[in-house]
N, C-alpha and C positions, 0 to 999 in steps of 0.2 A: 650757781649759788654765789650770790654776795654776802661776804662777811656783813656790814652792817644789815640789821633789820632780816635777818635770812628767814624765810620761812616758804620752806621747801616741801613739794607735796612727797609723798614717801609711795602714794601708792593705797590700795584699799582703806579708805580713810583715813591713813596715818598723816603725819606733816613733821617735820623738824626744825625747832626754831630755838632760839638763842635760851635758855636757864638761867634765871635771872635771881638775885638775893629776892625781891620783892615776891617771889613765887615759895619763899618759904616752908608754907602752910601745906602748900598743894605736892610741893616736895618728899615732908614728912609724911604726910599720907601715902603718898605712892613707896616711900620706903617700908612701913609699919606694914603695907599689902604685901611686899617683896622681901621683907628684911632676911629671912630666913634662906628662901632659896639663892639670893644674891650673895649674902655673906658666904656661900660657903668658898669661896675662891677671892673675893673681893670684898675690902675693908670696909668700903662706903658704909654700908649699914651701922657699923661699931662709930662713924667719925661725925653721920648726923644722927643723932640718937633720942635729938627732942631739940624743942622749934628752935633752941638758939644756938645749938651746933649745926643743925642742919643752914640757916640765915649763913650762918661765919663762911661755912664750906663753901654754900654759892657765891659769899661775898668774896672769899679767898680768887676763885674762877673770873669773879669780874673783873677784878686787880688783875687779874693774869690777863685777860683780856683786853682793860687800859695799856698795859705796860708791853702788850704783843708777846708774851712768856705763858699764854694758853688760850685755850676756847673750852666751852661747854657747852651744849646743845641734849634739849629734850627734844624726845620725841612722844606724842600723841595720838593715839589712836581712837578714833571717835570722841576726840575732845579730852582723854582722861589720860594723865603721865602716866605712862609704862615702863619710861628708862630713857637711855640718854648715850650720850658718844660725848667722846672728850680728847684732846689734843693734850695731855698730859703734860708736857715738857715741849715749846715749841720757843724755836733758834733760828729766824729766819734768817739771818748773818751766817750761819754755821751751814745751814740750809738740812738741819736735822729737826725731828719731832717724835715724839712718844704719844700712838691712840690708842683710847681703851673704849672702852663698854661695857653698859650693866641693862638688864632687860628683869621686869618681873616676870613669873611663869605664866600668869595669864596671857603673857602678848609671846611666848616663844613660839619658835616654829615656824614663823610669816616670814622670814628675811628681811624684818626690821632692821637690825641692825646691819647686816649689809649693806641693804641701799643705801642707809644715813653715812656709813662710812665713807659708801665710794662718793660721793657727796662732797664730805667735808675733805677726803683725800685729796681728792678732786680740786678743790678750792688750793691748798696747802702745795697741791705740785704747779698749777699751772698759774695759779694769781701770785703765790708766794714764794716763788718758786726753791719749795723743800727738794730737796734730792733725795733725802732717805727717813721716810716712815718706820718705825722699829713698832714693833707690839711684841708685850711681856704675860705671859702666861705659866699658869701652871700646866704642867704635865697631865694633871690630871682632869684639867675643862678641857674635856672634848667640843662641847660647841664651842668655846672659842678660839679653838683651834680650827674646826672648822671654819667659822668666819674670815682668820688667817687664810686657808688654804683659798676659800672662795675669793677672798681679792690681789691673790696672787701671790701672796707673801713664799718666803725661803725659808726655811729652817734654818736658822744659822748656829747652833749650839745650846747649850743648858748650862746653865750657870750650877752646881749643885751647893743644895741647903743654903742658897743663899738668905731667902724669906724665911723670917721669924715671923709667924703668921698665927695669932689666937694660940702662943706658946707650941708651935709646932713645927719644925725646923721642914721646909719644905724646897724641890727645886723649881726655877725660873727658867722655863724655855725663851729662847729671844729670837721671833721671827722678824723679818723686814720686807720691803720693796723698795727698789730702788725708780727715780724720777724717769729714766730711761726704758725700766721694763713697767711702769705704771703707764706711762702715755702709750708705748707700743701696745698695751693691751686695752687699752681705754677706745683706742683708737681704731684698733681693726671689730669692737664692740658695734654692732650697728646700734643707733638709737632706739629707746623703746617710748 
């Protein structure tokens, strides 16, 4: 995966490639399809909420993008946004980053987001060379805790009631990998 231009096959039709402001439209639609079962752990839905928050948010992610302080990536499955992977917080000087994820329920269960991650992990440990991936969850998303467990992540603690979340004081588990136990396992991974 190259950062510029990336468009990366995912696997059963899917591809993953950069989320763009100009992709607006195709955005809000894919949120209004997911908005419900996404929001319930993740804010996305509430921050695009009609075409010109949803523009600002992606514009937000491009800036992060110019400035090397994030990435954003949809992903596609036979052509139609389903969700997306993001580098939240990215310090390549620091050699730390924050990824998330959001998927709508029609494309769950395929290990979309997996693949897109180790992917962009991927990109992040060995082009840019991040040392530690952090991902922030609730306690209570099991699949994304899943996804955690699937690319290797540690449990490292729970922040409690830290998130003020749609007025509901909730805790924040913080998983990680670090660059050392990412490539060791990337590595002894045979290709597919």
């Amino acid at each position: 995966m190259e950062d510029e231009n990336v468009r990366d096959t995912l696997g059963d039709g899917a591809e993953l490639r950069p989320l763009e402001p100009w992709q607006a439209e195709e955005f809000l639609a894919h949120m209004d399809r997911g908005r419900e079962y996404i929001g319930r752990y993740v804010g996305l839905p509430d921050v695009a909420a009609d075409l010109d928050s949803a523009r600002n948010w992606l514009q937000v992610y491009a800036d992060k993008a110019a400035a090397d302080t994030g990435r954003l990536y949809g992903i596609w499955l036979d052509g139609l946004l389903v969700g997306g992977v993001l580098l939240r917080d990215f310090d390549a000087a620091a050699g730390n980053c924050e990824a998330g994820c959001w998927l709508e329920p029609a494309a769950a269960g395929r290990g979309l987001v997996t693949r897109a991650l180790r992917l962009v992990i991927d990109w992040a440990v060995r082009e840019r060379g991040i040392h530690r991936v952090e991902w922030l969850v609730s306690p209570e998303n099991t699949p994304s805790i899943n996804v955690a467990k699937r690319l290797g992540m540690s449990l490292e603690g729970v922040q409690r009631e830290n998130d003020l979340y749609r007025g509901v004081r909730q805790d924040t588990e913080i998983w990680s990998v670090l660059a050392p136990q990412w490539r060791a396992a990337r590595d002894a991974t045979p290709a597919r």
